[in-house]
N, C-alpha and C positions, 0 to 999 in steps of 0.2 A: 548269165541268169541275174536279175536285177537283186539285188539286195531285201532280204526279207521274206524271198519267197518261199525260199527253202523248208521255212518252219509256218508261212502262214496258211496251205493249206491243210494239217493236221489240226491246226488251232481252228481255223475254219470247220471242221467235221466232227470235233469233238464237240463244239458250240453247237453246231445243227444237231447233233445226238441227243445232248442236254437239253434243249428247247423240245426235243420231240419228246423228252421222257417227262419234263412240266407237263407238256399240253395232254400227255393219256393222263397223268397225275390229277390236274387241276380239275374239278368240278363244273357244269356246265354252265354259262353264263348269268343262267336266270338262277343260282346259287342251289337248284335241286340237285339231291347225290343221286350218283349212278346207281340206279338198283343192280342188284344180282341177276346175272342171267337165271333165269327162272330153269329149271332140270338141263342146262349145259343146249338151251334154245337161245341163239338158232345153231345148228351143226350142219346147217346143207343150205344153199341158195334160195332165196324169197322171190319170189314171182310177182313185180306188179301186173295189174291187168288195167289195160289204157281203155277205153270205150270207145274211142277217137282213132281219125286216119295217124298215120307216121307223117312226122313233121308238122304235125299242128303243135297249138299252144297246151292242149295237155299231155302231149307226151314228149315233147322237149323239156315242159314243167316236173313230168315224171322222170323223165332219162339225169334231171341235175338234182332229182331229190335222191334217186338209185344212187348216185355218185355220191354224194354226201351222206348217206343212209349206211353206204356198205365202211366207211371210215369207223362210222360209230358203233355198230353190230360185230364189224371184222367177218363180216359173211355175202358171200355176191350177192347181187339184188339184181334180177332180169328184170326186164318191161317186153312187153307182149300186146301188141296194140290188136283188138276187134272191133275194129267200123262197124256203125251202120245201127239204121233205126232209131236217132236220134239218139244216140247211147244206150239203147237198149239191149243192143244185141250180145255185147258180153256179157249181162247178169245172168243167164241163164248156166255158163261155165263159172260165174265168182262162186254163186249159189251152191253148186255141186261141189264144188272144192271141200276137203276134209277141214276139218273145222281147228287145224292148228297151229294158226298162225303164219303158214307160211304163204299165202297167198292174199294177196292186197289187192283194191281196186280204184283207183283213181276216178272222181268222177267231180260232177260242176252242181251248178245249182238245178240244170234240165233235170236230174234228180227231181229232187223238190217239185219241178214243174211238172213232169210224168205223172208223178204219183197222185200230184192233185186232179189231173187231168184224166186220169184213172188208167193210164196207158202203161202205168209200170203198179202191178201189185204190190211186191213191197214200199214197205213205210222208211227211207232213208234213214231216218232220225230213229229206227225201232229194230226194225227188220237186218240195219247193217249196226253194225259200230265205229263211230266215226272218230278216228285215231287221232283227227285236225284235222283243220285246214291251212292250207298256208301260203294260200293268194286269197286278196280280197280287195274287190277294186271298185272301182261308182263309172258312171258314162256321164258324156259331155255332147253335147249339139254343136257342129261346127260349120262354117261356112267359109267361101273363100274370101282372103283378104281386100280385094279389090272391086267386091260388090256395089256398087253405085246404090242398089236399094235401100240398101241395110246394113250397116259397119256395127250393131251390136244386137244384145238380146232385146232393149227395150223396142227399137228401128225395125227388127225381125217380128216381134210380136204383132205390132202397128201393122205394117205389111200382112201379114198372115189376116187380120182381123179386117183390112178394107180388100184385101182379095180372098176370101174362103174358098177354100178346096184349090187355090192355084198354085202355093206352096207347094214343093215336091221335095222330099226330104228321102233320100238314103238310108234303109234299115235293112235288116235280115229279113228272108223270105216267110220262117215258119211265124205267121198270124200267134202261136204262144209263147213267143222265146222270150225272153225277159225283154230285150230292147223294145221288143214291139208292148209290150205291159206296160212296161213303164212310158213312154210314147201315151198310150193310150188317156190312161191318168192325165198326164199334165195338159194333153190337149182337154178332159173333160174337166178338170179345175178350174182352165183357163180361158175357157168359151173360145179353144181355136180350133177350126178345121183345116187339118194340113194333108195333105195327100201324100202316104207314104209308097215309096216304091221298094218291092222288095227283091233282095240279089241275093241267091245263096253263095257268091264267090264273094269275099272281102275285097279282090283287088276291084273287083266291077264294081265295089258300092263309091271305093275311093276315086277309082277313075271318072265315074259318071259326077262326083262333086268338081273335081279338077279340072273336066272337060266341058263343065256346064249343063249336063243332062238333067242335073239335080240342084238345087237351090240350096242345103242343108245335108247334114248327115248325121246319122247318131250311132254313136261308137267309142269304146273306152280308149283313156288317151293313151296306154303302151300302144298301142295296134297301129294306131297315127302318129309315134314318139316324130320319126321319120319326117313325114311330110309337116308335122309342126315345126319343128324344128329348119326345114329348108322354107318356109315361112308361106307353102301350099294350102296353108291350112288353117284357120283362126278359131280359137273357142269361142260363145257367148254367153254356154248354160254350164254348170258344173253341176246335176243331179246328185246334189249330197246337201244335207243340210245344213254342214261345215266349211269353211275354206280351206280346202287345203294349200301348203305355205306352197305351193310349185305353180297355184295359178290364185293368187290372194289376190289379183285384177278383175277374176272372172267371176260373176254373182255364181251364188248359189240357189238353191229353192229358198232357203230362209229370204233373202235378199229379195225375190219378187215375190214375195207374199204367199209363196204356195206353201199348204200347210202339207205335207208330203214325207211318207217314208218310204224313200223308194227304193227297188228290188236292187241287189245287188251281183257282182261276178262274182264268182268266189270255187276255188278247186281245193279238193283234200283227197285226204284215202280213208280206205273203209275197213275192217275186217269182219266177221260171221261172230252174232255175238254168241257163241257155243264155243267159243276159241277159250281157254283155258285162262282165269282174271288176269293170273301173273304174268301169259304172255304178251295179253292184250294190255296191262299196265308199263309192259317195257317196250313193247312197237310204241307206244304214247309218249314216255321219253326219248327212246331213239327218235319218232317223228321232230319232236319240238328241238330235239339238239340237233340234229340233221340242217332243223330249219336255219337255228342259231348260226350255223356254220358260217366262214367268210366266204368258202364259192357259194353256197348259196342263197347269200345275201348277196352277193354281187350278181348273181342270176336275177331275181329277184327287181334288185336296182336297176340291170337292161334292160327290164319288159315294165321299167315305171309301175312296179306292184309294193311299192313301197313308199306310195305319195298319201298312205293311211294305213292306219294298223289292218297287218294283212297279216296274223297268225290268229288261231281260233282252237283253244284245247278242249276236249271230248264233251265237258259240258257244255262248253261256248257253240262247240260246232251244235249239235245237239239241238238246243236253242235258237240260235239260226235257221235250223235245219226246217223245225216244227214252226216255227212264225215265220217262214217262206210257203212253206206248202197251205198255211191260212191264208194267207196273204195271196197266192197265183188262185188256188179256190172260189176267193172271194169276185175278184178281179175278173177270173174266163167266166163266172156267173154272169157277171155286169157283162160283158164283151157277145155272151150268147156260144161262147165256147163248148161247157158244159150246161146241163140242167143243175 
């Protein structure tokens, strides 16, 4: 046996002991203290409820918040995904749920856009209580790197404006999703007509840019980390009014003049605002410290949800939540969506 070992794995385990008794000890990063579990809640398993199929992006998003959620609560946290109807189909089960606390709902900004759209009665921002958010992300317009036409956004716009309507650009199918909104805007800003084509599968939208079926595509940049990165894929637009430091090459709306606040991704969870304050004030910490956590900021960091502030606490979501549903309102008026 080599020398040393004898005594270094007990010194090894007592050191791991000690680190794990700092880290319940130490308070949570953003220096708030842990409040008290409010009447000895939670004592039984928390239920998210996913809106989405298994294995999309928000309930891989929910299955690594469950995992970091149940560290800080010290109580399981299942996820239960209900497809279908544009996420509508599980609010009718979050809604009946007993109003305490233990059942949560994961959901996006289509919220937001339901409701303006009058498809979903409650009010997100009213009707639920929104515990955070803790993705928040912008889109980008890409093309392939090897285009002859057009190697940037100003070459792209040019192009789009001496050929109207022959641009074909890669978006989502559903005419209100947010990509297609925001799309809409910047071509009316911009006096361009581009012809959007729409795919409900993601890989079809990326395949048809890859294979040449499509001239453009718009899509946030986790979703393409992949194909940018093996160098399938070039940005021109950064739809945000900021640079962010991961693409400070690529204009943003400030940069070609458009005066534009544009609609954003963004996922969080919800609870029934009948849930008891104290419990709803400590799912609000546990969310935010969940967030903080190192897996799920490294979750987080793989899906490039971390190239802008991507956390939103109850009043931020809130606020968000209500100047998105002004804002899609406004928008499917202009589009002939709603009256």
């Amino acid at each position: 046996m080599p020398r040393g070992t004898t005594f270094a794995r007990p010194i090894v385990i007592a050191i791991t002991a000690l680190l794990a008794l700092l880290a319940a000890w130490l308070p949570p990063a953003d220096g708030a203290e842990a409040p008290a579990k409010p009447d000895g809640f939670p004592d039984r398993p928390l239920t998210i409820i996913v809106p989405y199929a298994e294995g999309g992006e928000s309930d891989l998003l929910s299955r690594a918040l469950a995992a970091a959620l149940e560290t800080v609560i010290g109580a399981k946290v299942l996820v239960t995904d209900k497809p279908g109807e544009s996420g509508m189909a599980a609010v009718p089960e979050f809604m009946a749920a007993p109003a305490d606390g233990y059942t949560l709902l994961e959901s996006m900004e289509e919220a937001a856009a339901n409701h303006a759209a009058g498809k979903l009665k409650e009010n997100p921002a009213v009707d639920w209580w929104p515990l955070g958010m803790v993705q928040v992300t912008f889109s980008q317009i890409y093309i392939r790197p090897g285009d002859v036409r057009f190697s940037d956004w100003q070459s792209f716009a040019a192009y789009a404006r001496t050929s109207p309507g022959d641009v074909k650009i890669a978006n989502v199918a559903s005419p209100g999703a947010m990509e297609r909104v925001n799309l809409f805007k910047l071509e009316q800003l911009l006096g361009l007509k581009i012809n959007q084509i729409g795919f409900d599968n993601p890989v079809e939208r990326y395949a048809a840019l890859i294979g040449g079926a499509v001239d453009a595509l718009f899509e946030q940049p986790g979703d393409v980390a992949s194909f940018l990165e093996s160098g399938k894929m070039k940005p021109i637009l950064t739809l945000y009014p900021e640079r962010p430091l991961a693409y400070e090459k690529v204009p943003t709306l400030a940069d070609i003049g458009v005066d534009l606040d544009p609609l954003l991704r963004y996922r969080g969870f919800w609870v029934l605002p009948a849930v008891p304050e104290a419990r709803r004030r400590y799912l609000e910490w546990a969310v935010h410290t969940a967030w903080q956590s190192d897996a799920f900021q490294a979750f987080n960091r793989q899906r490039s949800m971390d190239l802008i502030a991507s956390y939103r606490s109850h009043e931020e979501a809130k606020a968000m939540l209500e100047k998105s549903i002004d804002a899609y309102g406004r928008i499917y008026r202009e589009m002939g969506l709603i009256q």
